[in-house]
BAFI-3210 file (N, C-alpha, C; in Angstrom, 3 decimals, decimal comma, padded with zeros to 6 digits):
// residues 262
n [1|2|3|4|5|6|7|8|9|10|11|12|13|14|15|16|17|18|19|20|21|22|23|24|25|26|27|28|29|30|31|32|33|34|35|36|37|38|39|40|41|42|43|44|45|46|47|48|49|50|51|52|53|54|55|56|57|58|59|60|61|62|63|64|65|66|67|68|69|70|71|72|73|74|75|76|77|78|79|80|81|82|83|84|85|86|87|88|89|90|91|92|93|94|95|96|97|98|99|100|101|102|103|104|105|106|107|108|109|110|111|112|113|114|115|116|117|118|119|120|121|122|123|124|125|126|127|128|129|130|131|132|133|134|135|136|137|138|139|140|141|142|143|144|145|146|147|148|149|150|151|152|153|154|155|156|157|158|159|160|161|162|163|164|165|166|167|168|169|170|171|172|173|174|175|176|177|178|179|180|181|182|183|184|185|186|187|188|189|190|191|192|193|194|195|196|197|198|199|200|201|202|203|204|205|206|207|208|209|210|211|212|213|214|215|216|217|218|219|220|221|222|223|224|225|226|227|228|229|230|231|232|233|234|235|236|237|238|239|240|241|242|243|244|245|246|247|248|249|250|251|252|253|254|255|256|257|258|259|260|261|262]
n.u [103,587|102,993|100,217|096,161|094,811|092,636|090,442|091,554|094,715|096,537|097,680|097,338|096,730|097,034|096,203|096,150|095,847|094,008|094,247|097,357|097,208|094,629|094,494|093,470|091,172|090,824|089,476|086,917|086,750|088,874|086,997|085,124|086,423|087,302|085,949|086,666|089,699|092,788|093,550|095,768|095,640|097,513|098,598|099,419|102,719|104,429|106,537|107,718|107,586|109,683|110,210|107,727|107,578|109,562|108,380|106,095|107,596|108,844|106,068|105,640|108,016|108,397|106,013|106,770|105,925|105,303|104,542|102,251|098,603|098,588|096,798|095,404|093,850|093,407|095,222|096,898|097,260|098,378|101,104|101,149|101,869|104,007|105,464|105,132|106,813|109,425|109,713|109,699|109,308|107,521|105,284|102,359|100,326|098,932|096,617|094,783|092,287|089,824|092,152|094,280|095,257|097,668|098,451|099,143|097,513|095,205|094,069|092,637|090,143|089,255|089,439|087,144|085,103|084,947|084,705|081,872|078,620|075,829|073,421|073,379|070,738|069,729|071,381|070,091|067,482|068,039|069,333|066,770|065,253|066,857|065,796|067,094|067,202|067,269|065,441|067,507|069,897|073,693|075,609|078,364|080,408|082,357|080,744|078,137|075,792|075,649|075,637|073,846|074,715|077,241|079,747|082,870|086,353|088,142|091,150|092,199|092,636|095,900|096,925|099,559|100,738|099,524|100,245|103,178|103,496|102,110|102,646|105,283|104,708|103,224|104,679|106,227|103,929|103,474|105,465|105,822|106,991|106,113|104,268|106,942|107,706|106,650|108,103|109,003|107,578|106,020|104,493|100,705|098,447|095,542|092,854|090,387|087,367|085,372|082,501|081,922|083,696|085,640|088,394|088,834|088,334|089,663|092,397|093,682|093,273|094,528|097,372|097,974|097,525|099,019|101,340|101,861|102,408|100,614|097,863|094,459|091,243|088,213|085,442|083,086|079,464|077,569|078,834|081,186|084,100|084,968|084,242|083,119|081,376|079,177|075,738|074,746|077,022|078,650|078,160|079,217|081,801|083,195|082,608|084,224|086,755|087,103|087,558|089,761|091,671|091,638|092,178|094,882|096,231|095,645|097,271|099,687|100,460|100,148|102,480|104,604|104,032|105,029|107,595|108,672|108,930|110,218]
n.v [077,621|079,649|080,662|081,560|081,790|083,494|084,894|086,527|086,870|089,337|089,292|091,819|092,729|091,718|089,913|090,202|088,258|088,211|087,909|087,452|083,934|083,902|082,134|082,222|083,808|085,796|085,223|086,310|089,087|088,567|086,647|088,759|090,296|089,296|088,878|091,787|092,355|090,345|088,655|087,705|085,245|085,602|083,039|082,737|081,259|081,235|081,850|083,934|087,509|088,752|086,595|086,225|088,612|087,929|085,331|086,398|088,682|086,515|085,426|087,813|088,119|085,694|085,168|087,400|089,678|093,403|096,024|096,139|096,268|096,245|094,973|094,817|092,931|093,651|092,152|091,371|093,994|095,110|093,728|093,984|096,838|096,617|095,116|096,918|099,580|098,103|096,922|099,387|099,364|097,283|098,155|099,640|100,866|101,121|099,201|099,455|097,281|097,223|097,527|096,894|098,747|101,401|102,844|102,340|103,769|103,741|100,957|100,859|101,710|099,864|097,229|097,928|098,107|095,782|094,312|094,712|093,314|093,296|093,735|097,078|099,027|100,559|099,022|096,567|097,326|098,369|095,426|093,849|095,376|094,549|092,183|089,831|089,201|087,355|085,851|084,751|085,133|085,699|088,065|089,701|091,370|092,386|092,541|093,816|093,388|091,014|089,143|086,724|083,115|083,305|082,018|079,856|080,159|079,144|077,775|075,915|077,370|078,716|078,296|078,148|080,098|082,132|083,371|082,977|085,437|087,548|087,805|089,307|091,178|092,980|094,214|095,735|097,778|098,517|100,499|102,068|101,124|099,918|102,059|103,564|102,235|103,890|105,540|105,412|104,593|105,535|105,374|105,692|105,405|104,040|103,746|101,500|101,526|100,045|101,776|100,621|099,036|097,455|098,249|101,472|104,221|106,388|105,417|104,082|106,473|109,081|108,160|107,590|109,553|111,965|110,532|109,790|111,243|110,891|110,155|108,710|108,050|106,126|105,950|103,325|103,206|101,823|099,134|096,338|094,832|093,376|094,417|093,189|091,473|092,506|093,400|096,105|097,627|095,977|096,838|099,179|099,255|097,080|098,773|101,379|100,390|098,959|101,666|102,477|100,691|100,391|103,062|102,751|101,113|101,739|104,126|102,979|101,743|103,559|104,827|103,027|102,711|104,506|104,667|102,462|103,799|105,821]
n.w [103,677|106,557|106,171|104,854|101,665|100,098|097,958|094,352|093,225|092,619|095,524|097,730|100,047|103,687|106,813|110,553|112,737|116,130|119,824|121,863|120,260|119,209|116,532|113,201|113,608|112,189|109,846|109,008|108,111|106,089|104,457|104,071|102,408|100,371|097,902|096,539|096,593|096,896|099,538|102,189|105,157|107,981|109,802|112,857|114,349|116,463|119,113|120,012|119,836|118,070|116,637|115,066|113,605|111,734|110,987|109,334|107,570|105,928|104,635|103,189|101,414|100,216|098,456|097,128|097,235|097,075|098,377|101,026|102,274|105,203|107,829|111,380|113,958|117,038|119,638|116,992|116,129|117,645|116,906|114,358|114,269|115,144|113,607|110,662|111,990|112,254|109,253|107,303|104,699|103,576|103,540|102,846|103,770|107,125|108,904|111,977|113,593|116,024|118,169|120,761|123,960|123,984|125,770|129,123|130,768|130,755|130,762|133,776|133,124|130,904|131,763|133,842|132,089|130,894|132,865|133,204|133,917|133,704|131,287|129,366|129,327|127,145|125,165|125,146|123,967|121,742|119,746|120,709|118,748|116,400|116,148|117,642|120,120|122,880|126,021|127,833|126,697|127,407|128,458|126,788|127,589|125,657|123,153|121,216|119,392|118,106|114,754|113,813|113,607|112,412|110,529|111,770|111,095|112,958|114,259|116,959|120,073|121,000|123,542|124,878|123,438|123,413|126,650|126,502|124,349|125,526|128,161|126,824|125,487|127,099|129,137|127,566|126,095|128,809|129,723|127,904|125,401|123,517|121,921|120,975|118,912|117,056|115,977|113,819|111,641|108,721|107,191|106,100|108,881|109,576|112,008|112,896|114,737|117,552|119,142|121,651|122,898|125,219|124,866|125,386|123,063|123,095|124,181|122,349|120,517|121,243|121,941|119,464|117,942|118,815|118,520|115,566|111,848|110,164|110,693|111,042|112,574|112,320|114,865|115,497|115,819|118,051|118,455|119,123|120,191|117,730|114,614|112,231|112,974|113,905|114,146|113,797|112,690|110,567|108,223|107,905|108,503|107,207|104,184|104,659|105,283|102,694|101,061|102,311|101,337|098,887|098,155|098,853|097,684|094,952|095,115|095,436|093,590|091,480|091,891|091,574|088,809|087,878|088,898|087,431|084,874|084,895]
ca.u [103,562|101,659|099,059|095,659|094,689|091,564|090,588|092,341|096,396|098,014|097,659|097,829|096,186|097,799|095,320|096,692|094,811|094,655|094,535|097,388|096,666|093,389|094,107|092,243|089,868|090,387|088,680|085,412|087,693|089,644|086,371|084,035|087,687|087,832|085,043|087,073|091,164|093,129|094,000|096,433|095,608|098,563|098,503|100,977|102,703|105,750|105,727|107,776|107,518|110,728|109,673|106,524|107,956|110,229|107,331|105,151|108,450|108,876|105,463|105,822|109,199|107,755|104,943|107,324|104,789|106,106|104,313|101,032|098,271|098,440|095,186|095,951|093,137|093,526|097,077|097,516|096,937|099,943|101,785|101,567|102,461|105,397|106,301|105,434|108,045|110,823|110,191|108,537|109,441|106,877|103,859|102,093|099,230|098,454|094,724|094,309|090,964|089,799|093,430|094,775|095,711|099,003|098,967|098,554|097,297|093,500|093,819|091,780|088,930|089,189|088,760|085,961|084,093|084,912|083,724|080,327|077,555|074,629|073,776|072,844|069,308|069,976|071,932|068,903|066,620|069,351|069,037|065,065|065,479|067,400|064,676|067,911|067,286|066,195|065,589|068,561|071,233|074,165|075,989|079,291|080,700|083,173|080,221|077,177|074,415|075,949|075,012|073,691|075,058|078,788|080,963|084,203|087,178|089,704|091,679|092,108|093,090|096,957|097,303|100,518|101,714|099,489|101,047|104,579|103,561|101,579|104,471|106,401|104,314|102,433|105,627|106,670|103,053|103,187|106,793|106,104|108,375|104,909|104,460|107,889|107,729|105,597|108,867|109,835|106,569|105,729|103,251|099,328|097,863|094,473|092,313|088,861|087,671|083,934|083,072|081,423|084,299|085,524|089,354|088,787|088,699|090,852|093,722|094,297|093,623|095,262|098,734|098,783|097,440|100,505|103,176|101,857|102,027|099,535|096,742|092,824|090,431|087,046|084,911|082,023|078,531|076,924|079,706|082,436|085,369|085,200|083,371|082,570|080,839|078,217|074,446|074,758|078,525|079,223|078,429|080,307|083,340|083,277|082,485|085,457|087,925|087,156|087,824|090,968|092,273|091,173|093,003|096,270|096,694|095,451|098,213|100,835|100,212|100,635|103,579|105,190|104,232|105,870|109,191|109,042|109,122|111,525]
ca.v [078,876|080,198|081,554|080,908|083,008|084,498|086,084|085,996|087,431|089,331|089,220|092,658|092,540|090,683|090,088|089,641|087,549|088,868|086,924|086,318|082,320|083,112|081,572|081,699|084,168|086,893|084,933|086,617|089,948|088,199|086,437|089,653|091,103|088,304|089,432|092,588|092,049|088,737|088,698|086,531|085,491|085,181|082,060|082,825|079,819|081,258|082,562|085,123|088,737|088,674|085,391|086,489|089,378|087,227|084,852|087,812|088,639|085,388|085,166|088,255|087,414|084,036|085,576|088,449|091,060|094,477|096,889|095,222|096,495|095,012|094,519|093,939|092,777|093,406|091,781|091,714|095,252|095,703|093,404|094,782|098,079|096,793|095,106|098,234|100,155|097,274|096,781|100,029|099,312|096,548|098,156|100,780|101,398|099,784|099,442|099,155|096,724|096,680|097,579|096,528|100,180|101,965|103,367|101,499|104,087|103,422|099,817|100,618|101,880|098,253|096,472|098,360|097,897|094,256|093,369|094,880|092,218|093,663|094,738|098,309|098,978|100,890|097,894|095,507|097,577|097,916|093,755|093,907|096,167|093,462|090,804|088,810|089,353|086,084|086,385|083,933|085,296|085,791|089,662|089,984|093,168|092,721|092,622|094,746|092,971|090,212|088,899|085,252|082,064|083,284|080,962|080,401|079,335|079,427|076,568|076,099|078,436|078,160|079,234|078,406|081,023|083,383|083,326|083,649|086,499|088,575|088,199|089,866|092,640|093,195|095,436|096,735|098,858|099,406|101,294|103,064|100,319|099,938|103,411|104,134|102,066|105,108|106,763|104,936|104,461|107,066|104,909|106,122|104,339|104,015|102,572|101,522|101,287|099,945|102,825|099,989|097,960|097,835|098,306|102,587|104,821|106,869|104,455|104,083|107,575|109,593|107,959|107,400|111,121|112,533|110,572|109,924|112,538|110,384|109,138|109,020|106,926|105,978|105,247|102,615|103,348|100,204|098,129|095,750|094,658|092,775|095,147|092,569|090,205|092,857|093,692|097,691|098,158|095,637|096,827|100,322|098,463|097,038|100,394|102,046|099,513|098,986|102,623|102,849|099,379|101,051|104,534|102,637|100,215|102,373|104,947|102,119|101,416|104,267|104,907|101,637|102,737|106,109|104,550|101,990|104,495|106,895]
ca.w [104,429|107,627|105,647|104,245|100,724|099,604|096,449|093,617|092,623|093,473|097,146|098,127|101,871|104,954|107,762|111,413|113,974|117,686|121,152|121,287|120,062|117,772|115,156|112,399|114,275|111,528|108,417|108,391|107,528|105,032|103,519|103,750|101,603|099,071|096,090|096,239|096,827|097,274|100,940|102,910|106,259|108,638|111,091|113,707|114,676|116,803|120,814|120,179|118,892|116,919|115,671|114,508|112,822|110,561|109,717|108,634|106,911|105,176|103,488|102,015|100,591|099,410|097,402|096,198|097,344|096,980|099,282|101,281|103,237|106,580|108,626|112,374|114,620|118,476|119,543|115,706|116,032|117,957|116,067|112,681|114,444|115,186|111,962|110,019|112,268|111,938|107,910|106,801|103,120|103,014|104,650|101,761|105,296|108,331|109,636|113,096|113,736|117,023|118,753|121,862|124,932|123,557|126,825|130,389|132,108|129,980|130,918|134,573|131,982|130,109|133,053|134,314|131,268|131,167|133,982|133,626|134,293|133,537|129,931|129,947|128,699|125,309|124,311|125,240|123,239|120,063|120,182|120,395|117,486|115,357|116,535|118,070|121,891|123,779|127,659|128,446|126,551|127,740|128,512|126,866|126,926|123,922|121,527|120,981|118,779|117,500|114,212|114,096|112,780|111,647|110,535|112,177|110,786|113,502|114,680|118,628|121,065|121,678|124,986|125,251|122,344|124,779|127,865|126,213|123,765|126,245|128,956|126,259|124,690|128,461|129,639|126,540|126,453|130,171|129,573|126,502|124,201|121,987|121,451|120,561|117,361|115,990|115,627|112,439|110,737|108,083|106,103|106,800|109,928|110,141|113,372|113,254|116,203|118,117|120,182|122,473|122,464|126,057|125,094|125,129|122,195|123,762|124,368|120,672|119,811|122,179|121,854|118,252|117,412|119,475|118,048|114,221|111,558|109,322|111,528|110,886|113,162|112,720|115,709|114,764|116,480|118,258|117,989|120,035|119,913|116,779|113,810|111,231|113,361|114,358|113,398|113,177|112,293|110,107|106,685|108,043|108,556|105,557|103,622|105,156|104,956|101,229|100,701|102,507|100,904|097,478|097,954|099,444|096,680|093,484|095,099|095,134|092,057|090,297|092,187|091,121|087,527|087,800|089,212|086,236|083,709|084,744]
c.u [102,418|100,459|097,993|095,275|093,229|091,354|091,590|094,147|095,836|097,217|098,374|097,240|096,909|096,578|096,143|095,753|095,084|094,483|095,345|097,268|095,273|093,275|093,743|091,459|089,658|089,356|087,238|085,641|087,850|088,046|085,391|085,528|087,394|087,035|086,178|088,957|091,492|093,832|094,599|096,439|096,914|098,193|099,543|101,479|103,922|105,219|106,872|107,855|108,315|110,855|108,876|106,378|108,651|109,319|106,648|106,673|108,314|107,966|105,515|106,929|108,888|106,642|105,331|106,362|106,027|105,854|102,862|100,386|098,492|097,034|095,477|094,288|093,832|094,913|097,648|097,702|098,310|101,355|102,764|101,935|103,954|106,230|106,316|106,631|109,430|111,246|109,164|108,360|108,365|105,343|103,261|100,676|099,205|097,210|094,994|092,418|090,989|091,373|093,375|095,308|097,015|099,353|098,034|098,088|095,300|093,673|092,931|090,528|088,515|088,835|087,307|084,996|084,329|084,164|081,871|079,477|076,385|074,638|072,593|071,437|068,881|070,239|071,100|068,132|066,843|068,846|067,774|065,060|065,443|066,805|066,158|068,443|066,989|066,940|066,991|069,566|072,270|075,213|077,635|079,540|082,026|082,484|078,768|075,779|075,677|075,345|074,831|074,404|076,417|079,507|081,934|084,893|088,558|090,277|091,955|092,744|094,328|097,417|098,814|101,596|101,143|099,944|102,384|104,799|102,865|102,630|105,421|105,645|103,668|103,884|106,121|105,340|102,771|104,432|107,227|106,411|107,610|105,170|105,441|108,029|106,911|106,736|109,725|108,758|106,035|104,550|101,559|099,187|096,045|093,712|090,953|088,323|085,723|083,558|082,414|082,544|085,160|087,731|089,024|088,821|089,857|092,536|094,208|094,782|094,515|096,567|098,956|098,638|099,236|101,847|103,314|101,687|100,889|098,595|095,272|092,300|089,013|086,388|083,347|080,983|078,094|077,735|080,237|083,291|085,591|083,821|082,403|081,914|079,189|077,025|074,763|075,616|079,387|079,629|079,174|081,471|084,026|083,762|084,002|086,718|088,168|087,714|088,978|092,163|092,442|092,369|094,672|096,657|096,788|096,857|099,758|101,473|100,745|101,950|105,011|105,525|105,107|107,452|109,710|109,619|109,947|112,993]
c.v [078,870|081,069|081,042|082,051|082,806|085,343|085,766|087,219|088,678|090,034|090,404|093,226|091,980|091,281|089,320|089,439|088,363|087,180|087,166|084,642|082,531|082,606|081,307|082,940|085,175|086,422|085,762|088,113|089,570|087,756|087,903|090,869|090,452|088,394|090,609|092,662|090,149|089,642|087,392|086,618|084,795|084,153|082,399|081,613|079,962|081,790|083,097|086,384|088,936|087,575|085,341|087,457|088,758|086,109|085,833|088,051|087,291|085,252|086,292|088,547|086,377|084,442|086,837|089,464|092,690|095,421|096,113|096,467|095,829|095,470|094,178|093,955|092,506|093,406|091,805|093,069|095,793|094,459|093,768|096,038|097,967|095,996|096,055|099,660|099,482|096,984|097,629|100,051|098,037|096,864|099,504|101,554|100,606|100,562|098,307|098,901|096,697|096,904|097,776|098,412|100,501|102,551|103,171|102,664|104,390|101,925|099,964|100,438|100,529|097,389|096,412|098,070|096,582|093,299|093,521|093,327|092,131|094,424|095,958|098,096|099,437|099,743|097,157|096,209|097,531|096,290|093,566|094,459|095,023|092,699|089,862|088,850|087,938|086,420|085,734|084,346|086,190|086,933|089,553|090,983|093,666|092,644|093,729|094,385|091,989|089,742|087,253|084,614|082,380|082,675|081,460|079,627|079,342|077,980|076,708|076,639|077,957|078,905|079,340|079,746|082,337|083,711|083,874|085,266|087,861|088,862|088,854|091,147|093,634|094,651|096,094|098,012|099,254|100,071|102,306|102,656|100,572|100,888|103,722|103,631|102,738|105,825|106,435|104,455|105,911|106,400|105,513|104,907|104,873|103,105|103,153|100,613|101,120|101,436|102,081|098,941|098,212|098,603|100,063|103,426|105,664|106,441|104,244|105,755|108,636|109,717|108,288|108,735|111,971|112,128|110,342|110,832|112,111|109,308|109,441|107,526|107,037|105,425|104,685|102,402|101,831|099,233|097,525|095,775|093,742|093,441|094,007|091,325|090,979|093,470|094,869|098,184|097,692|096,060|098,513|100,272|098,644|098,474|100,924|101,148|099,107|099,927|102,797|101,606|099,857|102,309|103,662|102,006|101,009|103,415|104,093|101,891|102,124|105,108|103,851|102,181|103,917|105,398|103,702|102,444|105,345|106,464]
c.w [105,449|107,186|104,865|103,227|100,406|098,959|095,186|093,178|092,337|095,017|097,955|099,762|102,747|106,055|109,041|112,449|114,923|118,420|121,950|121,405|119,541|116,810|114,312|112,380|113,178|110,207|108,144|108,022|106,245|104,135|103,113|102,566|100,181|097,812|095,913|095,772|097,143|098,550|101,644|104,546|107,289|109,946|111,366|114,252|115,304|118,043|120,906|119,421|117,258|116,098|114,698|113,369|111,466|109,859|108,885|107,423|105,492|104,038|102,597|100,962|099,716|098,322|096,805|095,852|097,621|098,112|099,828|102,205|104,344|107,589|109,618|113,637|116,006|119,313|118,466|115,684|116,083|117,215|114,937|112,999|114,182|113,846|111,005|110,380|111,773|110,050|107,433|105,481|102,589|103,248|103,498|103,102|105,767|108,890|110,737|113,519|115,300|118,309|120,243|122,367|124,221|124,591|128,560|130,814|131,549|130,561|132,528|134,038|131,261|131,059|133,631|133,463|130,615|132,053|134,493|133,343|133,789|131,934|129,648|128,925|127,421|124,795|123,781|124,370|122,001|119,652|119,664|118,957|116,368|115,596|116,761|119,621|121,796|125,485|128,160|127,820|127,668|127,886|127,964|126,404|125,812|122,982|121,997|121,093|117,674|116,177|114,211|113,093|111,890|111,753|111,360|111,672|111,341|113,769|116,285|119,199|121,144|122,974|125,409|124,584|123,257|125,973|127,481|124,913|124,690|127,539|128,192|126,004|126,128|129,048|128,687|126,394|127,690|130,118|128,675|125,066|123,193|121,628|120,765|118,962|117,061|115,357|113,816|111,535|110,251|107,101|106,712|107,971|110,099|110,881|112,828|114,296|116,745|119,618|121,610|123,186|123,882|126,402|124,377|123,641|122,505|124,043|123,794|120,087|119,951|121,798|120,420|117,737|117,903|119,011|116,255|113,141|110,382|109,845|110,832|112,045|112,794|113,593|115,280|115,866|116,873|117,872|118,758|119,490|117,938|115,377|113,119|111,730|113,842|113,680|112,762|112,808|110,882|108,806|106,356|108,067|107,398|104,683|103,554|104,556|103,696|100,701|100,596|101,799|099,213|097,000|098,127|097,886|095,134|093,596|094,803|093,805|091,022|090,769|091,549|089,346|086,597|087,793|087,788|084,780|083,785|084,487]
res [x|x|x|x|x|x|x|x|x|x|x|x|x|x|x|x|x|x|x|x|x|x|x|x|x|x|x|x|x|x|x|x|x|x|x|x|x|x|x|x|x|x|x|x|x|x|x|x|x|x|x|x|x|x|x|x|x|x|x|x|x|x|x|x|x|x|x|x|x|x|x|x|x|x|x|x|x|x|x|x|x|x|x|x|x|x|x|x|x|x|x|x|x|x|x|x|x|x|x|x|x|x|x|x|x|x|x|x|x|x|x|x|x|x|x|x|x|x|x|x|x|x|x|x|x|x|x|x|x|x|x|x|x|x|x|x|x|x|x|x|x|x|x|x|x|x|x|x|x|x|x|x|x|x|x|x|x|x|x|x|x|x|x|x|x|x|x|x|x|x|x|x|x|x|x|x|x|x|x|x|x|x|x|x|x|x|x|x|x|x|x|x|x|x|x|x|x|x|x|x|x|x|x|x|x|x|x|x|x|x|x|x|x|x|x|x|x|x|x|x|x|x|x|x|x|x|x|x|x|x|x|x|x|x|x|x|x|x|x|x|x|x|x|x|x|x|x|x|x|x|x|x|x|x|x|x|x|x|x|x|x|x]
***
């Protein structure tokens, strides 16, 4: 299978990479998961949507999982949206990490705060703070305050699976298509979200408040695009995401044990 596991049985998590073509990129999710839950991380290994959907499919057929969290980072984000609309009988919540605009008309806003250059002067002092400034680093505005020395365990960029998955999903959220799979998801959705992170708070919240009737977001102070990689956010992440991984599953659970007995 396209998947690597973490933790021990029963494997009630699913973690979805972004990019798309990161491969890999979610592990420090899945490992900062694995004392607590067994978690399976999805390698995507198809270039297209409906492809991607039926692997995701597959492993949890193959490991005869019943209801899963799903975890979608970024392009996973919108991913797992849309597999939780297409098979909502396997999805018990979906957590939106980090999520990709639900609605183009925030993508000028993403840009703009992409292309900044200069890193503003709060930030620089945040940094100083954590004693992990040095004069030569380098400004990217998808992270915050990075934390040092984190493993990675991705495998190499496939650009080519990007090109043909973002040509696909690229007009479906400039037209609405994304969005519209809200109309068949009834499972909780929750987004946590960097409020530094240059893809808007707004762009997530906005849409999905308006068309979901079981939303919550948290926005994560001093943060980027990627929570669990950062100095001041990370162990908030965490926190949270334990909670809501906790409530989904214990509710499953005793749902499962109800239906058994009647």
């Amino acid at each position: 299978m396209n998947c690597r596991e973490y933790g021990n049985k029963p494997y009630n998590v699913i973690v979805v990479h972004g990019g798309p073509g990161a491969i890999g990129s979610c592990a420090g999710i899945c490992q900062g998961l694995s004392n607590d839950f067994g978690v399976l991380e999805i390698l995507q290994s198809k270039n297209s949507i409906q492809e991607l959907v039926d692997e995701m499919l597959d492993v949890i057929r193959s490991y005869k999982l019943n209801q899963v969290v799903l975890i979608g980072h970024s392009w996973g984000a919108w991913l797992s949206f849309i597999f939780t609309s297409l098979h909502p009988e396997c999805v018990s919540k979906l957590v939106l990490v980090g999520s990709g605009l639900f609605d183009a008309k925030y993508y000028p806003q993403l840009v703009e705060a992409a292309n900044v250059t200069i890193m503003p002067s709060e930030q620089e002092e945040d940094i100083k703070s954590a004693n992990l400034y040095t004069p030569n680093m380098d400004y990217n505005p998808y992270s915050y305050c990075l934390l040092p020395d984190i493993p990675e365990n991705s495998i190499p960029f496939n650009e080519a699976q990007f090109h043909s998955l973002w040509g696909e999903i690229q007009p479906m959220r400039d037209s609405g298509e994304l969005l519209n799979y809200s109309d068949k998801i009834n499972c909780p959705v929750v987004a946590i979200h960097g409020k530094n992170d240059p893809h808007v708070v707004d762009g997530v919240k906005a849409p999905l408040e308006s068309r979901l009737s079981n939303f919550e977001m948290f926005v994560l102070e001093k943060c980027g695009h990627e929570p669990w990689k950062e100095y001041y956010a990370k162990d908030k992440f965490f926190e949270i995401l334990k909670k809501e991984l906790s409530h989904s599953i214990s509710t499953r659970n005793r749902l499962l044990r109800q239906i058994s007995t009647s």
